[in-house]
C-alpha positions in Angstrom: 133.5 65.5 105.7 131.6 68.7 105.9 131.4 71.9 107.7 131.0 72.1 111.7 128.1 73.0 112.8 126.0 72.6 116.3 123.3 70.2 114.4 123.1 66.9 115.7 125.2 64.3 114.1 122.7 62.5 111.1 123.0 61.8 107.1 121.3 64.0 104.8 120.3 63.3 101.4 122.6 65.2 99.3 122.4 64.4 95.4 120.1 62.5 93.7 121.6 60.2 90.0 120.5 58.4 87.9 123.5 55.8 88.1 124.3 56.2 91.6 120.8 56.6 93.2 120.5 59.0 96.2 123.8 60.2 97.6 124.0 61.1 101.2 126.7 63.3 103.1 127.1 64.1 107.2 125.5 67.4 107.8 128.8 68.0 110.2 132.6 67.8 110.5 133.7 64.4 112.3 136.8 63.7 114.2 139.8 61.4 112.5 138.7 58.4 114.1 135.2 59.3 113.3 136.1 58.9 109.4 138.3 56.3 109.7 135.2 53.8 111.1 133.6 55.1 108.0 135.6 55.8 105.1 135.2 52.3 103.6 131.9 53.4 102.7 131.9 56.9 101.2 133.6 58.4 98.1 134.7 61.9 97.4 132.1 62.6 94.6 133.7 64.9 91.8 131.9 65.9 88.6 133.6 63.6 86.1 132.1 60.5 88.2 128.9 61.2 86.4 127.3 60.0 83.4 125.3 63.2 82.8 125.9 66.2 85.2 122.6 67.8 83.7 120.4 64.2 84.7 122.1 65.3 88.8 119.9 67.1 90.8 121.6 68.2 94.2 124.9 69.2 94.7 127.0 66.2 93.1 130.5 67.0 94.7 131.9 66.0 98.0 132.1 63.1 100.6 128.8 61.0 99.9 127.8 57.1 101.0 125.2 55.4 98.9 121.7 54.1 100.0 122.8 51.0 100.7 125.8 51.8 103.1 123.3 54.1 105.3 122.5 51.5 108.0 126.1 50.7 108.1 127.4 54.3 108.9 124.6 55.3 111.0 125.6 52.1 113.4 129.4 52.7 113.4 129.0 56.4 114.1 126.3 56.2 116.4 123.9 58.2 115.1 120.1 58.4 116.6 118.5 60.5 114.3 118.6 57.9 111.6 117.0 58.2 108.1 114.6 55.9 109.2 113.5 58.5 112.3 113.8 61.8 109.8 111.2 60.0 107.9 109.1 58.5 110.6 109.0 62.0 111.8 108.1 63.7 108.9 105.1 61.2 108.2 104.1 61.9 111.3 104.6 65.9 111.0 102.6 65.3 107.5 99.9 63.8 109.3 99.2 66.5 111.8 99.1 68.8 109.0 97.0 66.6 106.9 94.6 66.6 109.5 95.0 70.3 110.2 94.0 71.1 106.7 91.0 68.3 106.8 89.9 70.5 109.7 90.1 73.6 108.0 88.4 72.7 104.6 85.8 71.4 106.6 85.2 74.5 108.6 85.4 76.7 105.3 82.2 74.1 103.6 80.5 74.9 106.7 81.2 78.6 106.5 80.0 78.6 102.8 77.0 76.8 103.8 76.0 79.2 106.2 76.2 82.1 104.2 74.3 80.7 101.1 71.3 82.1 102.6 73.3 85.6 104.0 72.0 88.9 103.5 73.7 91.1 101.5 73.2 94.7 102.5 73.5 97.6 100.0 76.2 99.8 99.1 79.3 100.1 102.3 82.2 101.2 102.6 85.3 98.8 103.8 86.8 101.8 105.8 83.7 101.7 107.7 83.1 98.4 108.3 86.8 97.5 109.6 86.3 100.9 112.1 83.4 98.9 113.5 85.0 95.5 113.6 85.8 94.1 117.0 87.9 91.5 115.2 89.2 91.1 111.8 90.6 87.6 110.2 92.6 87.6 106.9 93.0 83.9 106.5 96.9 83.4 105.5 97.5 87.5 104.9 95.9 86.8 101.5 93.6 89.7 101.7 96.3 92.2 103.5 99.1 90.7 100.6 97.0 90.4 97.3 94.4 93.0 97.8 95.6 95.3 95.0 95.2 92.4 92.8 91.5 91.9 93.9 92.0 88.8 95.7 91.3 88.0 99.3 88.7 87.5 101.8 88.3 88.9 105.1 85.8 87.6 108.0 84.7 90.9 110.2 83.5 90.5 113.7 81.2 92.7 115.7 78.8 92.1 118.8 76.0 92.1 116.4 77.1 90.7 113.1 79.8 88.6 111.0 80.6 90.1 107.6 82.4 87.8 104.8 84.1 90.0 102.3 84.7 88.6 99.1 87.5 90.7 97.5 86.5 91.0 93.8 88.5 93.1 92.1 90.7 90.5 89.7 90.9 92.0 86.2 88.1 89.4 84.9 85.9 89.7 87.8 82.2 91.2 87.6 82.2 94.1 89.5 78.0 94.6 89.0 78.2 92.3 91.6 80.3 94.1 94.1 78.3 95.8 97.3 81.4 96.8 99.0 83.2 99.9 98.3 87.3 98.8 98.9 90.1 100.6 97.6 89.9 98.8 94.0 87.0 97.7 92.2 85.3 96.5 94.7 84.3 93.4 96.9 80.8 91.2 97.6 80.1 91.5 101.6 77.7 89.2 103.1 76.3 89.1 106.5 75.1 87.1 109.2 74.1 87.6 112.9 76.7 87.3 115.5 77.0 83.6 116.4 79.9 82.0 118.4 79.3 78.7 115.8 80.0 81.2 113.2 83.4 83.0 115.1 84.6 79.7 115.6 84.5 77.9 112.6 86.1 80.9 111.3 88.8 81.2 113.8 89.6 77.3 112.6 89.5 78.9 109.0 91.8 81.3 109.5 93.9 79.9 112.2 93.2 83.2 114.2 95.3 85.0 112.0 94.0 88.4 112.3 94.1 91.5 110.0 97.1 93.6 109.4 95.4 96.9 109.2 
């Protein structure tokens, strides 16, 4: 009822309706007696079965069982990764990364907290300060991706200090704010003694992701 592929055997939701509800097809070819345990229960979908093709979302055409019938034709063709597991899995995978980004909002409060009361030194140059950097973190690429664009932020490392560039370059930015020669208009630096509280709330930050330079 679809194409053979190595993928373990399971339904996957394949067209949503507004008549029919969600529509769900095998993600792989079955055998003969495979479909004939199941057939009773799916329909061969074609585009004049709906009400309004433009209310569809999903591909509406092919061999598709309803909600209903998903228990059924899980049981008679033995599938273990169920709908019920995909989403007991994905709740679960949602949860992790919930927690992950919890974790990481709270490190970044901290961060901010700390350098509320950071000095920021006069005129530097970027160039400069990444030479001396031990470490540099670009928190998701942002800084290495979008600094043309004056956005980005970039945590620099050394024995002695830990810089937090501010990219502010962004066509409506204040630059009379800037301190940091970059590239573009400019960005705010601000600086705090080396502490490994610091480095680590900002490896949590950043996930560790370092700086493409």
């Amino acid at each position: 009822m679809n194409e053979d592929t190595d993928d373990e055997l399971m339904l996957v939701l394949k067209c949503r309706d507004p008549k029919f509800g969600d529509l769900y097809a095998l993600n792989k070819e079955i055998s003969t007696q495979q479909k004939d345990l199941v057939i009773d229960y799916f329909k061969n979908y074609k585009l004049d079965d709906y009400e309004d093709i433009m209310e569809v979302e999903g591909n509406p055409v092919g061999w598709m069982c309803k909600e209903e019938d998903v228990e059924k034709v899980e049981e008679l063709l033995s599938i273990k990764n169920t709908l019920k597991n995909q989403q007991e899995t994905l709740n679960e995978r949602k949860k992790v990364a919930d927690a992950r980004t919890e974790k990481k909002d709270k490190a970044m409060e901290e961060i901010i907290s700390l350098y509320s009361n950071a000095d920021k030194p006069p005129q530097k140059f970027l160039k400069k300060l990444l030479k001396k950097a031990d470490i540099v973190y670009d928190p998701a690429d942002q800084y290495y991706y979008e600094h043309d664009t004056g956005e980005g932020q970039l945590f620099l490392v050394d024995k002695q200090y830990i810089w937090y560039i501010i990219n502010n370059g962004s066509k409506d930015a204040d630059y009379s704010v800037n301190n940091i020669k970059t590239d573009g208009p400019g960005a705010v630096g601000l600086r705090l003694p080396y502490s490994e509280k610091l480095h680590n709330l900002i490896k949590i930050f950043s996930d560790d992701n370092l700086y493409k330079k």
